[in-house]
N, C-alpha and C positions, 0 to 999 in steps of 0.2 A: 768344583767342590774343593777347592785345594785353599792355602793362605801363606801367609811367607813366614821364612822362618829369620826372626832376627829385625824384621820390619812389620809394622799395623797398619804404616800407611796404604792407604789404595791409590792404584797407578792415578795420574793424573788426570784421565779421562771421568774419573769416578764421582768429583765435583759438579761435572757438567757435561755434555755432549752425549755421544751414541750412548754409553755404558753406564750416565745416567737415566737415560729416559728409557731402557732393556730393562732396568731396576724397576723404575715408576710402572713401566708395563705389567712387570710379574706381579709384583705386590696390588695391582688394581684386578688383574683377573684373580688372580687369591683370594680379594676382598670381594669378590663377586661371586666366586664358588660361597661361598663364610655366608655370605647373604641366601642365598640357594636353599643349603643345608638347613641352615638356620630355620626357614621358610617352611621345610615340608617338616622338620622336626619340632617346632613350637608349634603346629596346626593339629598334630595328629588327633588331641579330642574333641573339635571341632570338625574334621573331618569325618570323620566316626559319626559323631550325633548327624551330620548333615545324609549321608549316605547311606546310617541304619546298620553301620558295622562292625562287627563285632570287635573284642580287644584279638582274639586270636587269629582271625580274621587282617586286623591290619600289622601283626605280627607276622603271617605268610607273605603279605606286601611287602614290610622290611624285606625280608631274608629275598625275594624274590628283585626288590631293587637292589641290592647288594650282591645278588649272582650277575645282574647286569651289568653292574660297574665293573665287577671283575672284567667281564669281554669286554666291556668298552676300553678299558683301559688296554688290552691286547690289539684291539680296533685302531683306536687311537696312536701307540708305537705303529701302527703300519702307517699310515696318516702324518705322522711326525715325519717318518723316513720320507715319505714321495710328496711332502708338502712346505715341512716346515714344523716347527713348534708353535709360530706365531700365527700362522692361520687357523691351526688346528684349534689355538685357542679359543679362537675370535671366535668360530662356526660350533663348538661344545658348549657355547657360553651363550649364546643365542637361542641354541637349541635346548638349553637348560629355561630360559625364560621361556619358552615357547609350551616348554610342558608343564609352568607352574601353571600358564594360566591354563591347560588342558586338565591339573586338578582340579581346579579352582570351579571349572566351569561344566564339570563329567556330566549328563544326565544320568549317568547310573555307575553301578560297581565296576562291571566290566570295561568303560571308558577311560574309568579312574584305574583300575590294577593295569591297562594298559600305556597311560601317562605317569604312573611310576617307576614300569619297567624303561620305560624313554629316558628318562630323568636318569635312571641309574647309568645308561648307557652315556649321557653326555657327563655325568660326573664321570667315569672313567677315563673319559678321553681329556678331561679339563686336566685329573689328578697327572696323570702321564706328562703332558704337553707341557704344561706350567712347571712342574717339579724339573722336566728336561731344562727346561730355559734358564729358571731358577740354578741350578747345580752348573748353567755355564756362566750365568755371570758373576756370582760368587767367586767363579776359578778365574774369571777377569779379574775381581776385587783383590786377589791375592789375602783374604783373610775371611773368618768365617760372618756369613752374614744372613747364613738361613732363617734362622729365627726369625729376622725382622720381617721377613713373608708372612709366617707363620703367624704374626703379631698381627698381620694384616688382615689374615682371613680371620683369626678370634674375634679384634675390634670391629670389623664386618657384623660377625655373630650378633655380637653383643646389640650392637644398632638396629638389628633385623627382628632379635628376640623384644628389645624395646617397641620396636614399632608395631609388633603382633598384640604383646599388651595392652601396647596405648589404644590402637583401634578397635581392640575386642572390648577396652572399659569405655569406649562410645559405641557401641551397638553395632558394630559393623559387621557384615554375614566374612563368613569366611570366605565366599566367591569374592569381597573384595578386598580383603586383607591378603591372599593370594596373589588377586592382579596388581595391588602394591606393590609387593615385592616383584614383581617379574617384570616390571616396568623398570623397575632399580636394577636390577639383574642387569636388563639390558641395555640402560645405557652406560652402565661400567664396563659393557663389551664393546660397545661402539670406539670407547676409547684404544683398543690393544692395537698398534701399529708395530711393525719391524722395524730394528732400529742396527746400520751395518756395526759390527763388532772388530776391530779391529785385530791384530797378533799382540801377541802379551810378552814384556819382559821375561824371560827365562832361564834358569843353569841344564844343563845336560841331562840333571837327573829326571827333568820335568817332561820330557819325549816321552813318548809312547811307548810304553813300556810291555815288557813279553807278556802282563796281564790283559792288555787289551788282543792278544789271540788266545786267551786260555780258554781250552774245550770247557764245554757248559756244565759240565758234572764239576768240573774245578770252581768255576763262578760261584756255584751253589753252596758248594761247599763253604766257603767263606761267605757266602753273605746269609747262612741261617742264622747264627746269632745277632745281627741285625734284623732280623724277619722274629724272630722271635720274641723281641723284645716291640718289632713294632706291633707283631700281633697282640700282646698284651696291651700295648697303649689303646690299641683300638677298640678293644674289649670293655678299657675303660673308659674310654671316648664315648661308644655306642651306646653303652647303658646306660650312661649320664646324659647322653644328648639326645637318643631318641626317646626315653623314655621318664626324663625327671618330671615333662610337663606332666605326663600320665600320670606319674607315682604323685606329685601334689595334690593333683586335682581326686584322685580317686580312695588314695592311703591318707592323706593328710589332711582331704576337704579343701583345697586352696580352689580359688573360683577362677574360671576360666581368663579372668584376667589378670590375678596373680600367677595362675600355675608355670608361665611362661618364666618368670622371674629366675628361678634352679638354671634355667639353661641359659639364660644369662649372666647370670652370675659366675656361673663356670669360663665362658665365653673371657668375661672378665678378668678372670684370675689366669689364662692363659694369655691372655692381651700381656698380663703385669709382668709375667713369670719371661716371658718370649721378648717383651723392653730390653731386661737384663741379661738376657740368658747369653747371647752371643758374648758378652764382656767376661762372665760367670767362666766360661768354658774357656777363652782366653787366660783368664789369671789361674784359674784351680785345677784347672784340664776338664776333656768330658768324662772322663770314670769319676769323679767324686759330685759331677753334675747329677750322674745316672745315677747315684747309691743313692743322692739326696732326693731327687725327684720321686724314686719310688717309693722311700720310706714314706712321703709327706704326701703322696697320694694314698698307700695304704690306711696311715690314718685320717685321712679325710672319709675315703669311702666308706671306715668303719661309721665316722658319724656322722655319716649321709643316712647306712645302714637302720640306726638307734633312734633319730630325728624324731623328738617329742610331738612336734607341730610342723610345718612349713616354712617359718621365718629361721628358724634352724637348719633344715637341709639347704636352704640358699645358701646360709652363711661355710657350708661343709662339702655346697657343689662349689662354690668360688676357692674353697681350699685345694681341692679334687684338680683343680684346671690350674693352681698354682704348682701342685706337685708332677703332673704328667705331660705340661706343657713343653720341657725340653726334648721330651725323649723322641717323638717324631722327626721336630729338622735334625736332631743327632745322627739317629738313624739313615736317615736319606742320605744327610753328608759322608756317612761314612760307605753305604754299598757306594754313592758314586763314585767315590776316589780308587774301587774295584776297578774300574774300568773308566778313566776320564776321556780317552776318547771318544767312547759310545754311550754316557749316562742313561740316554732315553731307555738301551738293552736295559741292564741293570737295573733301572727302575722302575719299568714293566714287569719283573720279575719278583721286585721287591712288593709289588702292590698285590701279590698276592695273598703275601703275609696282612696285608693290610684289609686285603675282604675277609680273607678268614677269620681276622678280628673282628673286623664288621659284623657279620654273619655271626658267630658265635654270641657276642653279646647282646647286639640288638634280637636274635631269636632266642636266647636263650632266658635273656631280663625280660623279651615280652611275653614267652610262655610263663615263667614264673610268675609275673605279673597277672595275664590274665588269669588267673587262679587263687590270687590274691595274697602273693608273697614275695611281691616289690622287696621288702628288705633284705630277704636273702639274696635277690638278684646285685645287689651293692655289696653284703658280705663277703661273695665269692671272690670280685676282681679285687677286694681288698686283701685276701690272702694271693693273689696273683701278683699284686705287685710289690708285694715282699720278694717274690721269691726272683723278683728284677736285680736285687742287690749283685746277687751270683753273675750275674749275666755281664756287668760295669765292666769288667776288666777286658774283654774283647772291645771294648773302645779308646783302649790306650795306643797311641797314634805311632806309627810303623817307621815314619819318614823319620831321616836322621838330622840333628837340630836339638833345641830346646824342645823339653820335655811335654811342653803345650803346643806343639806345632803342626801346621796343618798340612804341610806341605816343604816341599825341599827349592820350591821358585825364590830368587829372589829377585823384586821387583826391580832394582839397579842394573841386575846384568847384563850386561852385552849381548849376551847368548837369546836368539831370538827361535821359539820354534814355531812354525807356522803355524797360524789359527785361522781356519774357512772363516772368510767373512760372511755374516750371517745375516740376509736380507730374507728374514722368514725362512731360512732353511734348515736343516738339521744339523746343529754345530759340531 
């Protein structure tokens, strides 16, 4: 998670070879998690109508696959350590197809609330494993490159939200709109191979440093305000993405094949926002990234909130994913530079700020929803991420350097510090 200070370039290898195709890896299991999500969040009110369930109902499913992600994602850190990142990938990612099609195809409730909690459990282990890998080849790259992950699994989204539409406006049952996407799922997992890593130019200051022993109440310490802020992103994430198809189709009247559209559209505008955002945080820094993103999420959700009709809250979730798209890879990039030795620690730790978003929004937008007040469920994270502005300035960058800087390596130096070659193991 680190970048250079004084250079943009990336090392050499970055063109071509191991340290491009580690890149090509992560960004394709991202876009296959993006795909995933996508999947069971554009389906929810056809999976409803199919199964007889109620709105309240598939809001305890939420909250209940989002306590599983959490353990998966603590599963998965063990997994990382005694396996690798890259396997963990490959076998979360498989196993995430394998429970679409176990929605897809439930005979009853109990079948399906049991292939949600699965689902949640290989999305924790994908979110772990891939963000580990992710935050090491970035620190390969020598500058920041998270985003363009992140870019990966939205334009995922977007393709997956597309395909749900397109097949529900030809008639297709949701049993096979389902096995579509877990078909897609899994052959983007077939692709995730290890790729060896080599050691990375280095200055002295870039070793292991006394925070890679810091006792755990210290860690914590410094990484709440990154946990904070990503819990609000997720708050705003969740209630926009599990539930905008709902809130179209049920508050707005949008028909099962437009209702999809809100959640692509956000998908969208995080695709746009996540293009430029790594450049954005280069020239401006990431504190005026955070002020902006969160104002421009604030007022989009307000007019997600207000949405006269449907073709309006599209045009206010695409705003919604333009404003909240940086603050996730900010986030991650910043716990991991806590501890660059051990990212995977640190960002098992950090994903718990991440369900608690989860959990929070998606149960909190779905009880208000089921009760038939979707709008205020969009009002609230829009006073939430106003009060993000406060929070920017803990992401002003520590390392000594230009004031943008991610890191104190410079890629020219002599100074070499050992990096485990990574054949699928824990970097």
């Amino acid at each position: 998670m680190t970048a250079s200070v004084g250079a943009t370039a990336p090392p050499r290898s970055a063109g071509g070879g191991p340290l491009a195709g580690a890149r090509r890896v992560a960004a394709t299991v991202f876009a296959a998690q993006g795909v995933a999500v996508a999947a069971v969040s554009t389906t929810v009110p056809a999976v409803e109508s199919r199964l007889g369930l109620s709105s309240l109902t598939m809001t305890a499913l939420t909250i209940a696959l989002t306590l599983a992600a959490g353990a998966g994602s603590f599963a998965g850190l063990a997994a990382v350590r005694r396996s690798g990142p890259v396997a963990v990938m490959r076998a979360a990612v498989l196993t995430a197809a394998a429970t679409l099609l176990a929605v897809a195809w439930a005979p009853g409730r109990a079948a399906a609330s049991a292939a949600y909690v699965l689902f949640g459990l290989a999305l924790g282990a994908i979110d772990v494993s891939v963000n580990t890998r992710a935050a090491t080849v970035e620190r390969h790259y020598g500058r920041s490159i998270l985003s363009s992950f992140y870019a990966a699994w939205s334009a995922a989204g977007v393709a997956a939200a597309l395909l749900t539409a397109g097949l529900s406006g030809l008639g297709w049952p949701v049993q096979h709109v389902l096995t579509a996407h877990a078909v897609l799922v899994a052959l983007l997992a077939l692709t995730a191979r290890p790729h060896a890593l080599t050691p990375v130019p280095s200055s002295s200051s870039d070793r292991p440093a006394p925070d890679d022993t810091i006792p755990g109440p210290r860690v914590w310490a410094r990484l709440v305000p990154f946990g904070v802020v990503l819990l609000v992103a997720y708050v705003v994430d969740s209630t926009v993405s599990a539930w905008s198809t709902a809130y179209l189709h049920q508050t707005l009247a949008a028909s099962l094949a437009a209702a999809p559209l809100a959640y692509a559209a956000y998908q969208a505008g995080t695709v746009t926002g996540r293009v430029g955002a790594d450049l954005m945080v280069r020239r401006v820094g990431p504190v005026a990234v955070v002020r902006a993103a969160a104002l421009l999420a604030a007022v989009a959700l307000a007019g997600l909130a207000v949405a006269p009709s449907w073709p309006y809250a599209v045009v206010a979730a695409c705003c919604a994913g333009l404003g909240v798209c940086a603050l996730t890879p900010l986030c991650v990039a910043a716990a991991g530079r806590l501890r660059p030795g051990a990212p995977e620690t640190v960002l098992a730790r950090l994903n718990v700020f991440n369900y608690v978003g989860v959990l929070v929004g998606a149960g909190a937008s779905g009880g208000l929803g089921a009760t038939g007040h979707f709008r205020i469920a969009y009002a609230i994270p829009a006073a939430l991420a106003v009060a993000l502005v406060a929070m920017a300035r803990f992401f002003r960058p520590t390392a000594p350097g230009p004031p943008h800087a991610w890191t104190t390596r410079r890629p020219g130096s002599a100074h070499v510090v050992p990096v485990a070659v990574d054949r699928g193991r824990r970097p």
